[in-house]
C-alpha positions in Angstrom: -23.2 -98.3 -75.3 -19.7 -96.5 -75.9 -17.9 -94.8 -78.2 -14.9 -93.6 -79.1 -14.3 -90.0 -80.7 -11.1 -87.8 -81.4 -10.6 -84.3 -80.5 -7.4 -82.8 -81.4 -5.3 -85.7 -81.3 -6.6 -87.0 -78.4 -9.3 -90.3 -78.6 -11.5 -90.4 -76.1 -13.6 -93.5 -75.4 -17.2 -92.4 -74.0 -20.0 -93.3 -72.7 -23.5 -91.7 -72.2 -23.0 -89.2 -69.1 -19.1 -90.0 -69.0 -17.5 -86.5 -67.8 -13.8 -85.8 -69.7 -11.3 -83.0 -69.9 -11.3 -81.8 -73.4 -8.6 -79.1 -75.1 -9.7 -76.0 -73.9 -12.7 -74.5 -75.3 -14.4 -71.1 -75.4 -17.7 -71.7 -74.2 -19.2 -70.5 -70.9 -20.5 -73.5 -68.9 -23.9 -75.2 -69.8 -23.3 -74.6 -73.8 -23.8 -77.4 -75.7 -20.8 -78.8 -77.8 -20.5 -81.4 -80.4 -18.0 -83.8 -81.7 -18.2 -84.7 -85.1 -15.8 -87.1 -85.6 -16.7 -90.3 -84.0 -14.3 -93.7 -84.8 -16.5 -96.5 -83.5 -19.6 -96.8 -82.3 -20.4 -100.3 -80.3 -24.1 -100.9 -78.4 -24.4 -104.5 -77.4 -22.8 -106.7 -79.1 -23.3 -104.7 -82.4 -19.8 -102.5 -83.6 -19.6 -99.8 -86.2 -16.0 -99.2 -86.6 -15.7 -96.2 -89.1 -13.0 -95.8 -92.6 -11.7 -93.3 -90.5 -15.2 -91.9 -89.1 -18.5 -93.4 -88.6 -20.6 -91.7 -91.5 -23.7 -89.1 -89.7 -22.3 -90.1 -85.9 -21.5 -87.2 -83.6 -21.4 -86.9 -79.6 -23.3 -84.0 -77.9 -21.8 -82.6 -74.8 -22.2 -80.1 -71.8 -19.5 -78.2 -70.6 -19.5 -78.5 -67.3 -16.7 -76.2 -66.2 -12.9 -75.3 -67.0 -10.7 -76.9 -64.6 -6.9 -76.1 -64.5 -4.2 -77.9 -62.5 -0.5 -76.1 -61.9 2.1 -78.5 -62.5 5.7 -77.5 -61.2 8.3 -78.9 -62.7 12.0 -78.9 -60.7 15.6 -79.1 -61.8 17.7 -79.7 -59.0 22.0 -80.6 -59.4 23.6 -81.7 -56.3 26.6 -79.0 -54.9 26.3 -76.5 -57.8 23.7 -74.2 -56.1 21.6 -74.8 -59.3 17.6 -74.7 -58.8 14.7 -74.0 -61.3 11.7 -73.9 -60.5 9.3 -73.5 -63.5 5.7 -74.1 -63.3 2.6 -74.6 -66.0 -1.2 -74.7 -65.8 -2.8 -76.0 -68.7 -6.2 -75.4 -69.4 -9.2 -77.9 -70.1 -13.0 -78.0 -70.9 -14.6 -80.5 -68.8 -17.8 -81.7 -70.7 -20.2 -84.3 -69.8 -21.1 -86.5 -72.9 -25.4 -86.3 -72.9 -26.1 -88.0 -76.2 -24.3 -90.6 -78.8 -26.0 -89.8 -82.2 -25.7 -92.3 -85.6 -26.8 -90.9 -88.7 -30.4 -89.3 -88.4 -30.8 -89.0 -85.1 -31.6 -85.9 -83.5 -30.9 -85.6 -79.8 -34.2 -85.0 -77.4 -35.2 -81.9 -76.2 -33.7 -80.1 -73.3 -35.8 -79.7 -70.4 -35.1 -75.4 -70.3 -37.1 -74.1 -67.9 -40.2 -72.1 -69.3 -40.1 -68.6 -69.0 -43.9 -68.1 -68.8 -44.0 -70.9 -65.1 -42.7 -69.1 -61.9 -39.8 -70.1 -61.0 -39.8 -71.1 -57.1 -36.1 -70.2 -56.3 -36.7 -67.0 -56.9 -40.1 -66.5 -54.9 -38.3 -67.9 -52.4 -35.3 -65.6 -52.2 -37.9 -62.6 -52.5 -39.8 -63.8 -49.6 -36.4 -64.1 -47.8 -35.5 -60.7 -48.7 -39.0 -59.7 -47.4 -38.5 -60.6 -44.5 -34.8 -59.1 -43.9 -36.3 -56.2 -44.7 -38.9 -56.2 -42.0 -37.2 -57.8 -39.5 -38.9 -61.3 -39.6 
């Protein structure tokens, strides 16, 4: 199962748990993002090609973080003591596609942790801390 949605005007073709660099978003990693404009949608041997979009379809994604890569760019002329150096870092959202969604569909629930269970990190780091303090 794939698909293919645009963002921007960029097409990205997808599939379920597929990580891509996106145009930069503001969202703090872990939020949830969605992509409304899907242009095909194929599972099997079965193709939905939208007129532009697929009706209903939409992509849900995580961000995962916001990567950045400098890119220096150098202009060089031979005997004319002529350098530039210029550089550029342009900044991405990577997001990790969870769920392909036609028409109706609702994506599953998200196993959050309950707030009412103990969470065993943290008994863990106080029983650490414990025993830093006493000398254990």
């Amino acid at each position: 199962m794939y698909a293919v949605f645009e963002d921007g005007s960029r097409q990205y073709k997808v599939s379920e748990g597929d990580k891509v660099n996106v145009d930069f978003r503001e969202a703090d990693p872990g939020a949830r993002i969605e992509f409304p404009r899907v242009l095909l949608y194929a599972v099997g041997e079965t193709l939905h090609v939208g007129q532009p979009a697929v009706e209903g379809a939409r992509i849900v994604a995580e961000v995962v973080e916001h990567p950045s890569i400098k890119v220096y760019v150098q202009h060089f002329r031979r005997r004319k003591n002529s350098r530039r150096l210029r550089g550029h870092r342009q900044p991405y959202t990577k997001v990790q596609v969870r769920n392909i969604l036609l028409a109706g569909q609702e994506p599953p629930k998200s196993e959050a942790p309950n707030p009412n269970e103990p969470n065993p990190k943290s008994e863990e780091a106080a029983t650490d801390q414990t025993r830093k303090e006493h000398g254990k």
